[in-house]
Phi, psi and omega in degrees: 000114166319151144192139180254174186228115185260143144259121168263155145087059189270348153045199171294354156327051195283329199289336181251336157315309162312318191280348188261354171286301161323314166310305213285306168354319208239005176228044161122007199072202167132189185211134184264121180236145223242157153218138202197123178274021174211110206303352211246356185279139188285338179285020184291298187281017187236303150324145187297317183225157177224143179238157148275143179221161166292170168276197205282328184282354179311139159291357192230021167274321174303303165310322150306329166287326165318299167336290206280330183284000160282320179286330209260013224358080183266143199247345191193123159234151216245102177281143171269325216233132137035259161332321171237013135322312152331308170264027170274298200286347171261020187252353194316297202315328189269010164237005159305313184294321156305017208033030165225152187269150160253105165288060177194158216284172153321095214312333178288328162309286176318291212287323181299300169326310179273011157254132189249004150303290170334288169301009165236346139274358155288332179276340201295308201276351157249023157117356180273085211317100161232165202289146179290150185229120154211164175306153158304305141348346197222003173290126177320140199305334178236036192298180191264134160250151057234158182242189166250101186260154187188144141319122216304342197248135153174204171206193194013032180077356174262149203091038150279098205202125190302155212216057170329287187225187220274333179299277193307320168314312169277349137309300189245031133290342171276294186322318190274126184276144197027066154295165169237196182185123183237160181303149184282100200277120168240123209174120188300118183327120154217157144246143184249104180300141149236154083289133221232115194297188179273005166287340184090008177252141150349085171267340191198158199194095176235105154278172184215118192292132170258083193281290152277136177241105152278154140048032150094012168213157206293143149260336164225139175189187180185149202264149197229105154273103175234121193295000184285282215306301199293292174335304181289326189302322186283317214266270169022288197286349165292338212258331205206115196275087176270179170201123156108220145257122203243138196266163143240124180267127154211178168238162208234126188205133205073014254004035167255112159341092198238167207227129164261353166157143189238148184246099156310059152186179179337145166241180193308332225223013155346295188318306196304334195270357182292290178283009155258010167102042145243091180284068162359302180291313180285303199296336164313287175333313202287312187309302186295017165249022171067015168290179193218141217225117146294135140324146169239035220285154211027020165305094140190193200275117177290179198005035151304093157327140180228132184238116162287160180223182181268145146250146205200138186229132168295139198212123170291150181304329167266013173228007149325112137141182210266116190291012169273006152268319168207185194219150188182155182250148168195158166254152188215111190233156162326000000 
């Protein structure tokens, strides 16, 4: 049975475009189709099709997507970013009545994740170790240093800065905008992929020490089968109702996991937990063909590795631009 599949906000995600061109290749077909407000994002030219759309804060951005999920008959759509999870997650029922799944939590889920004070006391008060959070306002007369300072709302680590003493602190509560502070995790790094059916049950559970980081995604890293690490990834999903896929960021400090903050979607280092063999992308494909899917949870290759490079795709000047609009050719190399 066909089915295509739009990712919005495709961007430089090619690794996973790809992995769902595969998915669809090797379980009935189908076509990946991209949405993206900037013609110049490489998954533009990597997709089987691409549309332009506004951007997420647009009011007439959720109708553009309808559209292309009517012209292209998309069966599953892949929200990427942050931003437009919410309105993804209060819109499911109105693209449900059209027959497409929406691959995404719940709106009480999104909006507690994109506050991470809200999110680390929500798992904290149902048993789950996450790091203390608080408002400036609500920091103790004496607190311990070192702290964690980040914006309560925000990604990819920026404006994020380890916190010594009572000098630093009092900078960057003025620099960093609406912030929190959280106790200081000193501890080697992981994220742990989940994936989750559209019931919110578990299916698969890989963490990965994230050993080098750029620009807030893994550069060097390897997947750890550790029964801490699976056990908290499970307790999460429990703790919190998903649907699809969710990175959870935590550190392992005393040898206990304690968790700073989750992303209800795909997360950047995807690809790896992909190539130790928990494909993500197909068991989506399989649910939203209405197949019925085993957990796998902690099924995939321990210590695999992953070191990432740049890649690049050429595009001629006249041939710029989104493809429900023109053809094109392109190459696309290392």
């Amino acid at each position: 049975m066909s089915l295509n599949v739009l990712i919005t906000a495709g961007s430089r995600r090619v690794a996973l475009v790809q992995a769902f061109q595969r998915a669809l290749a090797a379980t009935g077909g189908g076509s990946v189709v991209v949405a993206d407000v900037n013609p110049l994002s490489p998954t533009v030219y990597v997709a089987d099709r691409s549309y332009a759309v506004p951007l997420s804060t647009d009011p007439s951005y959720l109708d553009a997507i309808a559209d292309i999920c009517r012209a292209e008959a998309i069966g599953l759509v892949i929200p990427t970013i942050d931003d437009e999870l919410s309105l993804f997650a209060r819109a499911v029922d109105r693209f449900r009545a059209e027959g497409v799944r929406i691959a995404v939590s719940p709106a009480a889920t999104t909006m507690a994740c994109d506050d991470k004070r809200v999110t680390c006391r929500a798992l904290s008060d149902r048993g789950v170790a996450a790091a203390a959070t608080c408002l400036p306002a609500e920091l103790p007369a004496d607190p311990i240093f070192p702290l964690f300072i980040k914006p309560r709302v925000g990604r990819g680590g920026v404006g994020a800065f380890p916190i010594r003493n009572w000098r630093e602190l009092d900078f960057f509560l003025e620099y960093v905008p609406d912030p929190v502070v959280q106790t200081y995790l000193d501890g080697p790094e992981f994220t742990i992929d989940v994936l989750c059916d559209f019931a919110g049950e578990p299916l698969s559970v890989v963490p990965r020490e994230r050993v080098v980081i750029r620009a807030g995604v893994v550069d060097r890293g390897r997947t750890v089968r550790d029964a801490r690490l699976v056990d908290l990834g499970v307790a999460c999903a429990h703790a919190m109702r998903f649907a699809g896929a969710v990175n959870i960021q935590c550190r392992v400090v005393d040898g206990r996991p304690v968790v700073f903050e989750i992303n209800p979607r795909f997360s950047g280092g995807i690809g790896l937990t992909i190539a130790a063999g928990a494909d993500f992308p197909r068991l989506l494909v399989d649910l939203a063909r209405g197949r019925r899917v085993t957990p796998s949870i902690g099924r995939f290759q321990h210590d695999l590795w992953l070191t990432s490079y740049e890649a690049s795709v050429f595009v001629a000047g006249d041939l710029v631009g989104f493809s429900n609009a023109s053809t094109r050719s392109i190459a696309e190399v290392a």
